[in-house]
C-alpha positions as CSV (number, residue, x, y, z in Angstrom):
1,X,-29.3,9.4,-1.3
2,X,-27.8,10.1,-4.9
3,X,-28.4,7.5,-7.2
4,X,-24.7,6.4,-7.7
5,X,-24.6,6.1,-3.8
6,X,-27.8,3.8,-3.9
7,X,-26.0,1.6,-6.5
8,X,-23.3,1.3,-4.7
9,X,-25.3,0.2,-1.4
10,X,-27.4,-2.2,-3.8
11,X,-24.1,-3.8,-4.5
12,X,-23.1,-4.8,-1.4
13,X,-27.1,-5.7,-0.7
14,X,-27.0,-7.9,-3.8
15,X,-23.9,-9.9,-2.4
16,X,-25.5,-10.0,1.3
17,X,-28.9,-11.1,0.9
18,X,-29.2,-12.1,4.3
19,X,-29.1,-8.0,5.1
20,X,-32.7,-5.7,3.7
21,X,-31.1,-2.6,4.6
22,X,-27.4,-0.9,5.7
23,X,-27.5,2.1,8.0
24,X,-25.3,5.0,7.0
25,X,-22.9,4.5,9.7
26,X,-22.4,0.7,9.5
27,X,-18.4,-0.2,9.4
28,X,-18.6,-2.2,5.7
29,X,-15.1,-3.8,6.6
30,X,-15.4,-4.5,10.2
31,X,-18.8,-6.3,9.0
32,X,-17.2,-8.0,6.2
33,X,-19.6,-6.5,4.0
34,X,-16.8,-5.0,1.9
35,X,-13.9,-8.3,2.0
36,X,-11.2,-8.6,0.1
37,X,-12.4,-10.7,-2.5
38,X,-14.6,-8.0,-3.5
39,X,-12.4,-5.1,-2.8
40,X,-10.8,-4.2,-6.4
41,X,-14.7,-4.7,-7.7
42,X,-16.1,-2.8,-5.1
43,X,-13.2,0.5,-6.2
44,X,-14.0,0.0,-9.3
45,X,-17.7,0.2,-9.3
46,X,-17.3,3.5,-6.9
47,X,-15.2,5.1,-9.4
48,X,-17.9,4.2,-12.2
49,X,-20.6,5.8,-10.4
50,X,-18.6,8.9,-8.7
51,X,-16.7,9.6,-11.7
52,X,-13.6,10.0,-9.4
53,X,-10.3,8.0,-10.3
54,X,-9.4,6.3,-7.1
55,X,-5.8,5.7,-6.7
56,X,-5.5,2.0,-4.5
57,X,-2.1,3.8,-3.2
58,X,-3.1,6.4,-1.6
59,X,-6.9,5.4,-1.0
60,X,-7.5,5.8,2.7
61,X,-10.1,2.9,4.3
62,X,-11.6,5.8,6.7
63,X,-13.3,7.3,2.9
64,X,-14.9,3.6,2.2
65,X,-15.4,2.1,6.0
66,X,-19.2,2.9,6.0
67,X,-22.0,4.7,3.7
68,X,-21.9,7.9,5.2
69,X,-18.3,7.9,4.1
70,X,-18.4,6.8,0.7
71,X,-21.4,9.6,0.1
72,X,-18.9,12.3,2.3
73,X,-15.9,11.6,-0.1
74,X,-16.9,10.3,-3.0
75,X,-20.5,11.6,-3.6
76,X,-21.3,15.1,-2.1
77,X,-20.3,18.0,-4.5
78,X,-17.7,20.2,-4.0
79,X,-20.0,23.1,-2.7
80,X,-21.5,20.8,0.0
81,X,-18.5,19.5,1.6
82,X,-16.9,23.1,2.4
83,X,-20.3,23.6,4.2
């Protein structure tokens, strides 16, 4: 998992301490892990640690419903995702 990813996971963990782990295909929404209370904070730490500007207008929910998502779109590098 890259680092940015795991912060990103500890996050969410931090604000759900009822939860030790998140699997990878877990709907974060759905599960109200991800609310939206914490929604703008939650965009704006994934752009911190991707390094991507994320625009709230055209940001699809399918790209931040679960971990295996956020790591697809926001975290795998350019070479991996042609693969």
């Amino acid at each position: 998992m890259a680092d940015g990813l795991q912060t990103v996971k500890n996050w969410i963990l931090d604000r759900h301490p009822e939860r030790d782990d998140i699997a990878a295909d877990l709907d974060l929404i759905e599960n109200r892990l991800i609310d939206s209370l914490s929604f703008v904070e939650f965009v704006f730490l994934l752009e911190q640690e991707s390094g991507t500007a994320i625009r709230m207008e055209t940001l699809e929910v399918e790209s931040i419903r679960t971990l295996g998502a956020i790591e697809q779109h926001f975290f795998k590098a350019p070479a991996e995702v042609q693969a």
